[in-house]
CHARMM-style PDB file with segment names, atoms N, HN, CA, C and O in Angstrom:
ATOM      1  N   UNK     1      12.889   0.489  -3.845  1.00  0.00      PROA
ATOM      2  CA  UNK     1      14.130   0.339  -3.091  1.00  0.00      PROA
ATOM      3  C   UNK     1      15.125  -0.404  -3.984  1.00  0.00      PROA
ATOM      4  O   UNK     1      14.681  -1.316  -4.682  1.00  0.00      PROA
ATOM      5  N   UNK     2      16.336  -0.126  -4.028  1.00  0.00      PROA
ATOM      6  HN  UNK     2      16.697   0.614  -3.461  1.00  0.00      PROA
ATOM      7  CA  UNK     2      17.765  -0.485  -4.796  1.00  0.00      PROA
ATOM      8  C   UNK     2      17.703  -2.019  -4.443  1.00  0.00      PROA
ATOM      9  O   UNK     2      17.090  -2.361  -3.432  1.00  0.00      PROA
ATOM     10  N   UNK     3      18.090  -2.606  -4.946  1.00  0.00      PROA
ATOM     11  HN  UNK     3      18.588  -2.329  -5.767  1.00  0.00      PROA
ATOM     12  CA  UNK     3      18.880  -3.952  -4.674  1.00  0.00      PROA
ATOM     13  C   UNK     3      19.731  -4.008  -3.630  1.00  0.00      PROA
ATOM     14  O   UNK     3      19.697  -4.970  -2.863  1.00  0.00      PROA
ATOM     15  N   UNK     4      20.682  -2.890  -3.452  1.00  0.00      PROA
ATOM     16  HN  UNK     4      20.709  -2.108  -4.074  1.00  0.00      PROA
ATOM     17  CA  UNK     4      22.263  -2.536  -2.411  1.00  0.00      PROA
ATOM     18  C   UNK     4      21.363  -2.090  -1.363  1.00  0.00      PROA
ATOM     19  O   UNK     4      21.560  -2.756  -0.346  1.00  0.00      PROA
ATOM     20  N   UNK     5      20.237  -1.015  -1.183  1.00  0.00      PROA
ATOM     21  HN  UNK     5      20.076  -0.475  -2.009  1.00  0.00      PROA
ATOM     22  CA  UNK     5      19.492  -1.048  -0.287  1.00  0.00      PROA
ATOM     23  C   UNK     5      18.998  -1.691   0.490  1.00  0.00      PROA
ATOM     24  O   UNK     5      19.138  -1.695   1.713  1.00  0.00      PROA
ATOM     25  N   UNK     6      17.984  -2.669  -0.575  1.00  0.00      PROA
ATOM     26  HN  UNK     6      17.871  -2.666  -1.568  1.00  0.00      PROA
ATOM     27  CA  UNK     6      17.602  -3.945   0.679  1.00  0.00      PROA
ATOM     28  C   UNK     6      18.253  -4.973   0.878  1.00  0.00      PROA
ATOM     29  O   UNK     6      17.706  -5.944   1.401  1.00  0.00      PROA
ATOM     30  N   UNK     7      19.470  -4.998   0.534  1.00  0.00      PROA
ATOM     31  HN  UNK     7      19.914  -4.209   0.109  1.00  0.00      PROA
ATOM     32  CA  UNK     7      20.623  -5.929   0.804  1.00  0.00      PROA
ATOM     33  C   UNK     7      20.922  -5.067   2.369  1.00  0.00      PROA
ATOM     34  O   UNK     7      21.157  -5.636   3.435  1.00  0.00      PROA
ATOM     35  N   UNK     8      20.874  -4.217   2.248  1.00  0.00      PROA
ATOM     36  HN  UNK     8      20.684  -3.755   1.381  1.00  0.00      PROA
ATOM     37  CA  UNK     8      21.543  -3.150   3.923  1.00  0.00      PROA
ATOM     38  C   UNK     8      20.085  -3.481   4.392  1.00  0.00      PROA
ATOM     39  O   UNK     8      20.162  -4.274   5.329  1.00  0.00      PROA
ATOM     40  N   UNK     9      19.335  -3.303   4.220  1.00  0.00      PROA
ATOM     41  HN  UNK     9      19.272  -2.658   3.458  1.00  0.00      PROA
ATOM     42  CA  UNK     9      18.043  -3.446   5.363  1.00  0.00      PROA
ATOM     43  C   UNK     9      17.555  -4.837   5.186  1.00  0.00      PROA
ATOM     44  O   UNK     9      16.635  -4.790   6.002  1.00  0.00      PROA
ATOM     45  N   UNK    10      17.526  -5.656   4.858  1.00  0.00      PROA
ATOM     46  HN  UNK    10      18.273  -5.694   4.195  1.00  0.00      PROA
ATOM     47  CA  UNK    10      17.664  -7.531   5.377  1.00  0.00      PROA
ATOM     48  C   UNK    10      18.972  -7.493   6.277  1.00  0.00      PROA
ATOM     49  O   UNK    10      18.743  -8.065   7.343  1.00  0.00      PROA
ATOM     50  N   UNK    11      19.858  -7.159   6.220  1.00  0.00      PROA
ATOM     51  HN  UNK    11      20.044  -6.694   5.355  1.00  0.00      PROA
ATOM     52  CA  UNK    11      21.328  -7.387   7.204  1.00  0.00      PROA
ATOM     53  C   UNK    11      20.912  -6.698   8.405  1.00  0.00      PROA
ATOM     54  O   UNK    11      21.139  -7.195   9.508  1.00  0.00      PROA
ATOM     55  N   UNK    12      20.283  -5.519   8.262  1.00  0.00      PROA
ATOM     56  HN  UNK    12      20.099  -5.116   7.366  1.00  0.00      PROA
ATOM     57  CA  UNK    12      19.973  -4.574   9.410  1.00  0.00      PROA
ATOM     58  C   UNK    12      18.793  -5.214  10.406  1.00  0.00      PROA
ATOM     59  O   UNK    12      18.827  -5.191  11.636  1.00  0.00      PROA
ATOM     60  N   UNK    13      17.783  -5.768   9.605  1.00  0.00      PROA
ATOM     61  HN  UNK    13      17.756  -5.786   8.606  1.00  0.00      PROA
ATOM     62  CA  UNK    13      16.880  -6.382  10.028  1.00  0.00      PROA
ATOM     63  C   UNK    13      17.415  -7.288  10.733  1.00  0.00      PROA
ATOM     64  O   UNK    13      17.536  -7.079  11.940  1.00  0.00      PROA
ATOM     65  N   UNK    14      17.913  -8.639  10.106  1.00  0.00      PROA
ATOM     66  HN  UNK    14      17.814  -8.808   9.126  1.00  0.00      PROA
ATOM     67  CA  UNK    14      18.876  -9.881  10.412  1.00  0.00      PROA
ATOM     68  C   UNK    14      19.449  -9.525  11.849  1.00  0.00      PROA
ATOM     69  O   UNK    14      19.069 -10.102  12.868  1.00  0.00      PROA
ATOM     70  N   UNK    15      20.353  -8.568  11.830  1.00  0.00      PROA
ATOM     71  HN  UNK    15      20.662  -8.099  11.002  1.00  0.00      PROA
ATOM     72  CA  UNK    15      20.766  -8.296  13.417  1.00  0.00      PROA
ATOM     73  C   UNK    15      19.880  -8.240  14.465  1.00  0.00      PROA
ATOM     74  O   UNK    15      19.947  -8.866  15.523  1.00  0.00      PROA
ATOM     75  N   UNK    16      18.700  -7.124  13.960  1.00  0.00      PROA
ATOM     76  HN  UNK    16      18.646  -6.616  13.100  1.00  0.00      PROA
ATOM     77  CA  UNK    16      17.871  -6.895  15.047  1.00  0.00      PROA
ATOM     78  C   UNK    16      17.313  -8.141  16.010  1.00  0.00      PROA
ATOM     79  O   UNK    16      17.459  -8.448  17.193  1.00  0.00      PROA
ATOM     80  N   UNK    17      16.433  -8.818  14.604  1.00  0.00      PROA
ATOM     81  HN  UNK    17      16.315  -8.568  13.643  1.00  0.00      PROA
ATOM     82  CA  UNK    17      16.123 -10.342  15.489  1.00  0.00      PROA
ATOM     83  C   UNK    17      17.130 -11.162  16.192  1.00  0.00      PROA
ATOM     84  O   UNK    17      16.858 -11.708  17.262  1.00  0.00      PROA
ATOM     85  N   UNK    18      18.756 -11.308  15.393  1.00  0.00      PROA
ATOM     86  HN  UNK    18      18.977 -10.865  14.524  1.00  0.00      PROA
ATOM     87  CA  UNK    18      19.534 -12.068  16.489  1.00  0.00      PROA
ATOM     88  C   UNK    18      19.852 -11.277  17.212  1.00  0.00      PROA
ATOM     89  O   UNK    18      20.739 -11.876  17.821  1.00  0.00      PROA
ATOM     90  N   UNK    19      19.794 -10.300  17.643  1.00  0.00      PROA
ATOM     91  HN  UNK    19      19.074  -9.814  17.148  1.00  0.00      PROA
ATOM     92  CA  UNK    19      19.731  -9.663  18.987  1.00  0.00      PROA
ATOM     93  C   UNK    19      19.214 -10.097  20.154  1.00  0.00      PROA
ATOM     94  O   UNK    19      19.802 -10.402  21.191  1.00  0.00      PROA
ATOM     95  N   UNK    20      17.351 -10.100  19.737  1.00  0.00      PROA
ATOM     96  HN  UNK    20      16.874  -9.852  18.895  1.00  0.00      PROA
ATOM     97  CA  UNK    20      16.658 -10.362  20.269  1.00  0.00      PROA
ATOM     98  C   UNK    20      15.820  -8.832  20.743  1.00  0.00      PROA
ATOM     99  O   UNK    20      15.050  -8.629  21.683  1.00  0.00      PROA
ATOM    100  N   UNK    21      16.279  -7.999  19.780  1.00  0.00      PROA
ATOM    101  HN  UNK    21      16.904  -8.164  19.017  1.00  0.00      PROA
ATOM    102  CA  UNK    21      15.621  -6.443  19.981  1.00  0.00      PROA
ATOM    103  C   UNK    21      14.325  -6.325  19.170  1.00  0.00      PROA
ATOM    104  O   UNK    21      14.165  -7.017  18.164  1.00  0.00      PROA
ATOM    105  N   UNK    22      13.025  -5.106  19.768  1.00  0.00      PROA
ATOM    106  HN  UNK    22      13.155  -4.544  20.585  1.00  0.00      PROA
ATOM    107  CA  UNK    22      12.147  -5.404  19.440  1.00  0.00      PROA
ATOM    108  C   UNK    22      12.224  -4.253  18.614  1.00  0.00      PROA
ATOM    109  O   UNK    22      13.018  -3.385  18.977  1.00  0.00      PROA
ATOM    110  N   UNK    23      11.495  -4.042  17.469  1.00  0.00      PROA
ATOM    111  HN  UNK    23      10.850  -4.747  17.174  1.00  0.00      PROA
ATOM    112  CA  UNK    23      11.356  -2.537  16.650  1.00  0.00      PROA
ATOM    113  C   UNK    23      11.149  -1.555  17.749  1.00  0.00      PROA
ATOM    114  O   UNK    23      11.828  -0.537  17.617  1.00  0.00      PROA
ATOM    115  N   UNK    24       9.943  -1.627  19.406  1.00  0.00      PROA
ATOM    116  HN  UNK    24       9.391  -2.454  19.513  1.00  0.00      PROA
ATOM    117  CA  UNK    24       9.492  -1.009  19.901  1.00  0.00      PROA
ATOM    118  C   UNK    24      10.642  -0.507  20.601  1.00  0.00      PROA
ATOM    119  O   UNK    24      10.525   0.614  21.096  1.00  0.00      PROA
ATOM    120  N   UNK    25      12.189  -1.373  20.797  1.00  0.00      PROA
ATOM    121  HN  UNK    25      12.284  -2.284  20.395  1.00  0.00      PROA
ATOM    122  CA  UNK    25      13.118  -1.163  22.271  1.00  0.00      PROA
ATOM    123  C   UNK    25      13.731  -0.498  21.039  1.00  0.00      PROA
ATOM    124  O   UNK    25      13.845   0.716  21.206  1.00  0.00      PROA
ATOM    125  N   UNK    26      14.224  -1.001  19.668  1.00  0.00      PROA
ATOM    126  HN  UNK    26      14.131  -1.988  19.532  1.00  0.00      PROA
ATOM    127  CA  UNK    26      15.109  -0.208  18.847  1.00  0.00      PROA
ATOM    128  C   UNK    26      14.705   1.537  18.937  1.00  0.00      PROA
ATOM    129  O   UNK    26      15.520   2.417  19.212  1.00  0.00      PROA
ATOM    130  N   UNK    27      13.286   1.743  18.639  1.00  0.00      PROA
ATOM    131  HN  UNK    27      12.623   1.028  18.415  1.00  0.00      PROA
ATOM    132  CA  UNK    27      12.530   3.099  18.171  1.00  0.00      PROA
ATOM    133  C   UNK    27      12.953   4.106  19.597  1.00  0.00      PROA
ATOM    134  O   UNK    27      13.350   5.269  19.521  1.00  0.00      PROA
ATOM    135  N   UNK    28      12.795   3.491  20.596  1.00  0.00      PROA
ATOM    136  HN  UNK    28      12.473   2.546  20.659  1.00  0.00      PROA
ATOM    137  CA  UNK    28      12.910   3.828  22.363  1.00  0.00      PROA
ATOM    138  C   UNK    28      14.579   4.607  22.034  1.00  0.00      PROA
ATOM    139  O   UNK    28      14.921   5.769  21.816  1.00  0.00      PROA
ATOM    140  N   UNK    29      15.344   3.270  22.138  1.00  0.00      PROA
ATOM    141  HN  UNK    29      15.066   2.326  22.315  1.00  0.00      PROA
ATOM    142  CA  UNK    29      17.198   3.511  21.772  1.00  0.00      PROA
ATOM    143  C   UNK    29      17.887   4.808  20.899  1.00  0.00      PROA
ATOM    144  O   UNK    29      18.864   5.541  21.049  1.00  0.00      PROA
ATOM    145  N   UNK    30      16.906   4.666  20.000  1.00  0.00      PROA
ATOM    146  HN  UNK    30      16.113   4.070  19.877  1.00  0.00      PROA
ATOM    147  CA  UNK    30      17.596   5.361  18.641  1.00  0.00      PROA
ATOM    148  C   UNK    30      16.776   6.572  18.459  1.00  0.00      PROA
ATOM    149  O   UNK    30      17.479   7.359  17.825  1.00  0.00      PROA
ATOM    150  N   UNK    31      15.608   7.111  18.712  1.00  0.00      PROA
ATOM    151  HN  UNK    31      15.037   6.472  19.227  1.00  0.00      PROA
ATOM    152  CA  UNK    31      14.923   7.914  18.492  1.00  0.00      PROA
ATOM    153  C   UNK    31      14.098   7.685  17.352  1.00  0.00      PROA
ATOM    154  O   UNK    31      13.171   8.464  17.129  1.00  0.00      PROA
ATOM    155  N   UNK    32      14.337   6.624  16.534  1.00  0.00      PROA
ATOM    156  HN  UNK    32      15.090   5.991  16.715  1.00  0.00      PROA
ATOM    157  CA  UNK    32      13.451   6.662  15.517  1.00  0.00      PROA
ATOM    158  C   UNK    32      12.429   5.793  15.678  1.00  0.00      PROA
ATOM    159  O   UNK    32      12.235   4.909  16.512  1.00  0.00      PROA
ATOM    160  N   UNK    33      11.786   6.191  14.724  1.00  0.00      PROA
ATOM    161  HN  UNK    33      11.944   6.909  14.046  1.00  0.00      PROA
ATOM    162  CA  UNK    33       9.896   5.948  15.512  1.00  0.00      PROA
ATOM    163  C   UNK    33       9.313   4.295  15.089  1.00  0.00      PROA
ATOM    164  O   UNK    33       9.808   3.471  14.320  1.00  0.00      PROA
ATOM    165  N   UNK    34       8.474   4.248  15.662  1.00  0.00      PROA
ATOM    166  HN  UNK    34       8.072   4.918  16.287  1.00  0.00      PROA
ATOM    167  CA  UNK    34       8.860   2.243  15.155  1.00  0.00      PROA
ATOM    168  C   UNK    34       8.294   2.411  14.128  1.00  0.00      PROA
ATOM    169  O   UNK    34       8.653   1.726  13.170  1.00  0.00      PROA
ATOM    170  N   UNK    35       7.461   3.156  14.004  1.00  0.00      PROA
ATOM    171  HN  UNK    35       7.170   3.712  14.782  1.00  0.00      PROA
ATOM    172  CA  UNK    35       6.171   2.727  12.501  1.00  0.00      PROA
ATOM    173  C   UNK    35       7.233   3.288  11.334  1.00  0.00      PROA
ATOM    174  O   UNK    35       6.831   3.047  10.195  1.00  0.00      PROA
ATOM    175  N   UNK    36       8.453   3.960  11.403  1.00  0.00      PROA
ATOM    176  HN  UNK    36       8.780   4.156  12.327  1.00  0.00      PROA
ATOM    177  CA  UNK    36       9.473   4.906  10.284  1.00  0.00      PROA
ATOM    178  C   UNK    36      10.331   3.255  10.314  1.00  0.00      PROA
ATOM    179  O   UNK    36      10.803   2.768   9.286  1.00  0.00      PROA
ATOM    180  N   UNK    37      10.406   2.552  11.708  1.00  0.00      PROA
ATOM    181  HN  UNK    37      10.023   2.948  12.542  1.00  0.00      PROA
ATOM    182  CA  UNK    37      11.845   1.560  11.277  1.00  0.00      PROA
ATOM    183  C   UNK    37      11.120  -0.056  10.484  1.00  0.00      PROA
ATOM    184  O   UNK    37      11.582  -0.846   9.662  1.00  0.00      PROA
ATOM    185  N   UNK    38       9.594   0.029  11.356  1.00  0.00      PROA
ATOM    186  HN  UNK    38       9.218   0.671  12.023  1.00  0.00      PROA
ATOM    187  CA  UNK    38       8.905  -0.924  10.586  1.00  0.00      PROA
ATOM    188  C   UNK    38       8.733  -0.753   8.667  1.00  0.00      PROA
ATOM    189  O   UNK    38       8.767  -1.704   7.886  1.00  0.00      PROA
ATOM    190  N   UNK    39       8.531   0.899   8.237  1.00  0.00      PROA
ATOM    191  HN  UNK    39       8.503   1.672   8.871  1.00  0.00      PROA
ATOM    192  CA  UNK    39       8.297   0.723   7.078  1.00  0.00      PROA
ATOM    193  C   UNK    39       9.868   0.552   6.139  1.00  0.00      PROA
ATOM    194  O   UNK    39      10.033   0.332   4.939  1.00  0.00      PROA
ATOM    195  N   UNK    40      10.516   0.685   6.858  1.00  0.00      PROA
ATOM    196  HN  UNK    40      10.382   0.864   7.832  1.00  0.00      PROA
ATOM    197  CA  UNK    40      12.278   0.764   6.473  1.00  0.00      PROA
ATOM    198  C   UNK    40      12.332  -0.876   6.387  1.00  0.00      PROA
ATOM    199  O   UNK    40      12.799  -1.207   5.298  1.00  0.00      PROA
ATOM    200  N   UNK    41      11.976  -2.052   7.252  1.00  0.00      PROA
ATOM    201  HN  UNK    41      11.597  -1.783   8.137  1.00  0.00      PROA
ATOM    202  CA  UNK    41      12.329  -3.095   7.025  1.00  0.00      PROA
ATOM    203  C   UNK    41      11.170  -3.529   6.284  1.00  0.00      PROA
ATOM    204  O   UNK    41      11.377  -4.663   5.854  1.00  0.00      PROA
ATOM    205  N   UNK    42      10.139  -3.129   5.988  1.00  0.00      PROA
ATOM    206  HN  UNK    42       9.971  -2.207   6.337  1.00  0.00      PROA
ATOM    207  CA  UNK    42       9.337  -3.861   4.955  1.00  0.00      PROA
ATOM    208  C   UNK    42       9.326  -3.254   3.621  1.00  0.00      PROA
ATOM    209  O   UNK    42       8.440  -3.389   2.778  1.00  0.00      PROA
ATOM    210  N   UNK    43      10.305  -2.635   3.529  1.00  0.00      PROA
ATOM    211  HN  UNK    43      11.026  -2.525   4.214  1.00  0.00      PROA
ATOM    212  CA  UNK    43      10.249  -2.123   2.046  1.00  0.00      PROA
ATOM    213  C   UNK    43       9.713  -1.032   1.603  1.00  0.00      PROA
ATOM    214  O   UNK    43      10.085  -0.504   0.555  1.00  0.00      PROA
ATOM    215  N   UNK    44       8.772  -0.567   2.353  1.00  0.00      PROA
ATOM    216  HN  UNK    44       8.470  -0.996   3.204  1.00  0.00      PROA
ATOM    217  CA  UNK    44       7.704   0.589   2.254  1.00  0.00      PROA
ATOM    218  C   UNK    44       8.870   2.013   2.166  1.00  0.00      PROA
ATOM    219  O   UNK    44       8.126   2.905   1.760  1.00  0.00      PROA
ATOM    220  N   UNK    45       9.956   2.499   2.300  1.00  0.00      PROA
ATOM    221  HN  UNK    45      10.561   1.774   2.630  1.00  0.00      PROA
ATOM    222  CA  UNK    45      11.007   3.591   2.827  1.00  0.00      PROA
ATOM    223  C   UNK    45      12.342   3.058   2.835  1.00  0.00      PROA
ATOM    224  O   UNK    45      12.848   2.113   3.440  1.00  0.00      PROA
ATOM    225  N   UNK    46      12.964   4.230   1.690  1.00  0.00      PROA
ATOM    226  HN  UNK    46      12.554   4.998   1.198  1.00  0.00      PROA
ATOM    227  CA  UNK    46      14.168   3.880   1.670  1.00  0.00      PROA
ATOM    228  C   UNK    46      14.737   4.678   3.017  1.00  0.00      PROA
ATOM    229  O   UNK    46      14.308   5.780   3.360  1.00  0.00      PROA
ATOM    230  N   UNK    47      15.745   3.958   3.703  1.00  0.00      PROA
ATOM    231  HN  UNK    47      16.093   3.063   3.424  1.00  0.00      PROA
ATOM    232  CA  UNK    47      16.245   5.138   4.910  1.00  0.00      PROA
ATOM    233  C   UNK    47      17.583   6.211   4.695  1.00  0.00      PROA
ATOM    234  O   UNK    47      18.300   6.332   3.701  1.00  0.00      PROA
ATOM    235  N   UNK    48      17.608   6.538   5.288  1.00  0.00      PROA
ATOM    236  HN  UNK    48      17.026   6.439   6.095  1.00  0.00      PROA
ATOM    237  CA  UNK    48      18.269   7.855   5.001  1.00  0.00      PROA
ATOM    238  C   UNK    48      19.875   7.394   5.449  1.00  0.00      PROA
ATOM    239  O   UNK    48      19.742   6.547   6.332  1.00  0.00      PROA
ATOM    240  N   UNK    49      21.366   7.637   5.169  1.00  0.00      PROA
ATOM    241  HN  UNK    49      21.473   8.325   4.452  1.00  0.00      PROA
ATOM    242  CA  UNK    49      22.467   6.973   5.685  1.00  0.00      PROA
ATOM    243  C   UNK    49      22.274   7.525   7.047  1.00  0.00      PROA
ATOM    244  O   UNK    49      22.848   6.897   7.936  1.00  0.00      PROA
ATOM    245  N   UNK    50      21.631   8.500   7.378  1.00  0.00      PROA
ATOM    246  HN  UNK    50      21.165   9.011   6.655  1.00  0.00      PROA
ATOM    247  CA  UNK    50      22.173   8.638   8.849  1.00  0.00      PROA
ATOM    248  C   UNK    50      21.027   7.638   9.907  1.00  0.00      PROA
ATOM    249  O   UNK    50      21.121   7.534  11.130  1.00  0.00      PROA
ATOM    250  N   UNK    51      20.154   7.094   9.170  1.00  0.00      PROA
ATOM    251  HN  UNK    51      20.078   7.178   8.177  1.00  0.00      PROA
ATOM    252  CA  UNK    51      19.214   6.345   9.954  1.00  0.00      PROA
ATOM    253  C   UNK    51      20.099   4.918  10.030  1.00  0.00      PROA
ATOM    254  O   UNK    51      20.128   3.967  10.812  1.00  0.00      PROA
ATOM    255  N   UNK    52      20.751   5.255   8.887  1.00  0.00      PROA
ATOM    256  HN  UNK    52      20.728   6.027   8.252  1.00  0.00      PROA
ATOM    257  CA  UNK    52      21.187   3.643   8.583  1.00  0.00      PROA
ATOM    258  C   UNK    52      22.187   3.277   9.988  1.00  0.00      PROA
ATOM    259  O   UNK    52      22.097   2.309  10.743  1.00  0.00      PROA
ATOM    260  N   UNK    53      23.299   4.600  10.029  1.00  0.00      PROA
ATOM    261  HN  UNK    53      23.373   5.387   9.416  1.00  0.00      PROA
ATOM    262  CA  UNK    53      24.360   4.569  11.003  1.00  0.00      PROA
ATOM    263  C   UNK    53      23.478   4.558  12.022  1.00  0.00      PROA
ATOM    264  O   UNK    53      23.882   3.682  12.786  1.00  0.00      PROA
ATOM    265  N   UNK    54      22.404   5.091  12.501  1.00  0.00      PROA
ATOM    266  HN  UNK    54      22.075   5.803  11.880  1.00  0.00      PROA
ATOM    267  CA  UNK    54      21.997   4.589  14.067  1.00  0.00      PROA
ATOM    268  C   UNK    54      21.633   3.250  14.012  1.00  0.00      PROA
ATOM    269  O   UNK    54      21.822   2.846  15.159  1.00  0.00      PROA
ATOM    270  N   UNK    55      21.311   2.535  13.486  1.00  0.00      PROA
ATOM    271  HN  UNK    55      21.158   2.864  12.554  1.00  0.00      PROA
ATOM    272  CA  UNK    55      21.350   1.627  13.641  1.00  0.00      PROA
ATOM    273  C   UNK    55      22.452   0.316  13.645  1.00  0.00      PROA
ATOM    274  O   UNK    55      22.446  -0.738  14.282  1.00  0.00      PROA
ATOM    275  N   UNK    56      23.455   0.910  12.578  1.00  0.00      PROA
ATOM    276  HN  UNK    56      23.460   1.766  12.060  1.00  0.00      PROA
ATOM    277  CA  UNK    56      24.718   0.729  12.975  1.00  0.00      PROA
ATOM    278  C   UNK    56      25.297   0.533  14.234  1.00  0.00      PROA
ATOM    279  O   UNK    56      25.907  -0.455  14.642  1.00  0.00      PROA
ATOM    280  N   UNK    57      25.041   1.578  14.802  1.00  0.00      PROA
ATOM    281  HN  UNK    57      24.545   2.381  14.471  1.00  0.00      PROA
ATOM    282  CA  UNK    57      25.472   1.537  15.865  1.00  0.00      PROA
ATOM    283  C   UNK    57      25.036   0.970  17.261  1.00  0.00      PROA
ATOM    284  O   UNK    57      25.702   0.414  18.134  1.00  0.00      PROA
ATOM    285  N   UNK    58      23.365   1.369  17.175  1.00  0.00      PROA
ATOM    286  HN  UNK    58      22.824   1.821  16.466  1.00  0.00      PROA
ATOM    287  CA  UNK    58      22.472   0.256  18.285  1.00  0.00      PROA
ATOM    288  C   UNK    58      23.322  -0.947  17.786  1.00  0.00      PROA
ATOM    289  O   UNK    58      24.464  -1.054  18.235  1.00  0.00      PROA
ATOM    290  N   UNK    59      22.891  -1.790  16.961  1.00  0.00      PROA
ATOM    291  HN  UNK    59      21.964  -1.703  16.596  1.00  0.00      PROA
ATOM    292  CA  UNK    59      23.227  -2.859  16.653  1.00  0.00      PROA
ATOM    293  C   UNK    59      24.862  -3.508  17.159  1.00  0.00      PROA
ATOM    294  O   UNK    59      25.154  -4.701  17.239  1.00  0.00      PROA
ATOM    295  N   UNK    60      25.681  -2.438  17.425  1.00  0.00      PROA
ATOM    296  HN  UNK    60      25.445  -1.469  17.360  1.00  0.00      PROA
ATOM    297  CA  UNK    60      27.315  -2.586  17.520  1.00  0.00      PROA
ATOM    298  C   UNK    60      27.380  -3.292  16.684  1.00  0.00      PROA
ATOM    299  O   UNK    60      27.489  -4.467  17.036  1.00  0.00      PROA
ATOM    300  N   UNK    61      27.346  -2.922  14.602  1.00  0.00      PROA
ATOM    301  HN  UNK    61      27.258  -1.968  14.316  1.00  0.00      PROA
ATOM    302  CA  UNK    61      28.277  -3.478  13.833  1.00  0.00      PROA
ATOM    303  C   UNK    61      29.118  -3.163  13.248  1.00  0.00      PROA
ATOM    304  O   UNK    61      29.232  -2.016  13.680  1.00  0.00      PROA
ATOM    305  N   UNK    62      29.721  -3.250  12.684  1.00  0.00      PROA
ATOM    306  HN  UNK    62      29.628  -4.182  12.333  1.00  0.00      PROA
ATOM    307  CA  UNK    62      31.001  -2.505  11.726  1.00  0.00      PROA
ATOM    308  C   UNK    62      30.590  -2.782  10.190  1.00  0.00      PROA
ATOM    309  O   UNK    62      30.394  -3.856   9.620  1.00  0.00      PROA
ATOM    310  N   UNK    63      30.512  -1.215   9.622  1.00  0.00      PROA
ATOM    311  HN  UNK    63      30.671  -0.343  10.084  1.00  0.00      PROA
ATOM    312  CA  UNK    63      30.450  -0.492   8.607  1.00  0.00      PROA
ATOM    313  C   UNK    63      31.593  -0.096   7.710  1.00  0.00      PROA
ATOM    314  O   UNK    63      32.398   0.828   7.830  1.00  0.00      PROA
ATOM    315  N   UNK    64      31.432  -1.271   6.532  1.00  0.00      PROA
ATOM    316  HN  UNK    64      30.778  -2.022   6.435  1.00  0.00      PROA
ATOM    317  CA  UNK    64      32.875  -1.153   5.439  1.00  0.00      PROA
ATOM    318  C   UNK    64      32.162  -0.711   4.152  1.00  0.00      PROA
ATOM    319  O   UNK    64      31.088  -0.945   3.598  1.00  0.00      PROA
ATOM    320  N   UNK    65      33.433   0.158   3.894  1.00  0.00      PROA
ATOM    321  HN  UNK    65      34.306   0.348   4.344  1.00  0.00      PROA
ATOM    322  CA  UNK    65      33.028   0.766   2.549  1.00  0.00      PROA
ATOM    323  C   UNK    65      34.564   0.248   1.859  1.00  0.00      PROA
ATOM    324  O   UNK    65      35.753   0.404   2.137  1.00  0.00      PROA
ATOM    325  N   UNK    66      33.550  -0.639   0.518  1.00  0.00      PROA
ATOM    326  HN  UNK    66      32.584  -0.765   0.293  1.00  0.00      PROA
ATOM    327  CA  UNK    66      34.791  -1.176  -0.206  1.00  0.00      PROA
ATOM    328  C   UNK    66      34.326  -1.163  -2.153  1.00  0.00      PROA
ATOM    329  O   UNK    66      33.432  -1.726  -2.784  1.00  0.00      PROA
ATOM    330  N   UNK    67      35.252  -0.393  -2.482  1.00  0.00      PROA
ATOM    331  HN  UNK    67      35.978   0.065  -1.969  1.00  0.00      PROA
ATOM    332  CA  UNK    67      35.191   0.111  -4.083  1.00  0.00      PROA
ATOM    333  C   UNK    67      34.820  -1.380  -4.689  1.00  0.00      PROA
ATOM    334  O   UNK    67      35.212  -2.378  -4.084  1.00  0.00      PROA
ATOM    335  N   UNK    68      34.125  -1.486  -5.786  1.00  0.00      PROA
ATOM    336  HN  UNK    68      33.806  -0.675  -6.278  1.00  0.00      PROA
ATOM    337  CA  UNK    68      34.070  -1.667  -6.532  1.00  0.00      PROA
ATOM    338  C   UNK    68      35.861  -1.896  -8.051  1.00  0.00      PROA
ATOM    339  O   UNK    68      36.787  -1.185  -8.441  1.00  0.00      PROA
ATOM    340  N   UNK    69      35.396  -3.159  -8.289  1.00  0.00      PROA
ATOM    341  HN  UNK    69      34.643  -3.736  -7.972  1.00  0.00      PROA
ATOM    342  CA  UNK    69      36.566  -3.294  -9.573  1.00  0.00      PROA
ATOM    343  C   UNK    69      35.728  -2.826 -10.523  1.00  0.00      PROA
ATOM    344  OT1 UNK    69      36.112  -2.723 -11.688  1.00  0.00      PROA
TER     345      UNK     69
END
């Protein structure tokens, strides 16, 4: 996994717990399966952007895309 990757899945993770959401209620929400979102936050699977945006979106966060100098 990239560096920029698990920089997005520690943040992704990070939300979940201050939520207070469980992998099991996320997998329920989003369609994706807990044992696919468990290996996504332990490193095991890089996720795919469109896995990334559901979770984006469970989560209600806002998603910036900003260039590089």
């Amino acid at each position: 996994m990239s560096r920029q990757t698990s920089e997005v899945v520690k943040k992704l993770t990070l939300a979940r717990k201050v939520l207070g959401l469980s992998q099991e209620r996320v997998a329920f929400d989003t369609g994706i399966s807990q044992t696919h979102l468990s290996n996504i936050e332990n490193g095991k699977k890089d996720p795919r952007l469109s896995t990334v945006m559901k979770l984006v979106e469970e989560y209600e966060l806002e998603w910036n895309i900003c260039a590089r100098p």
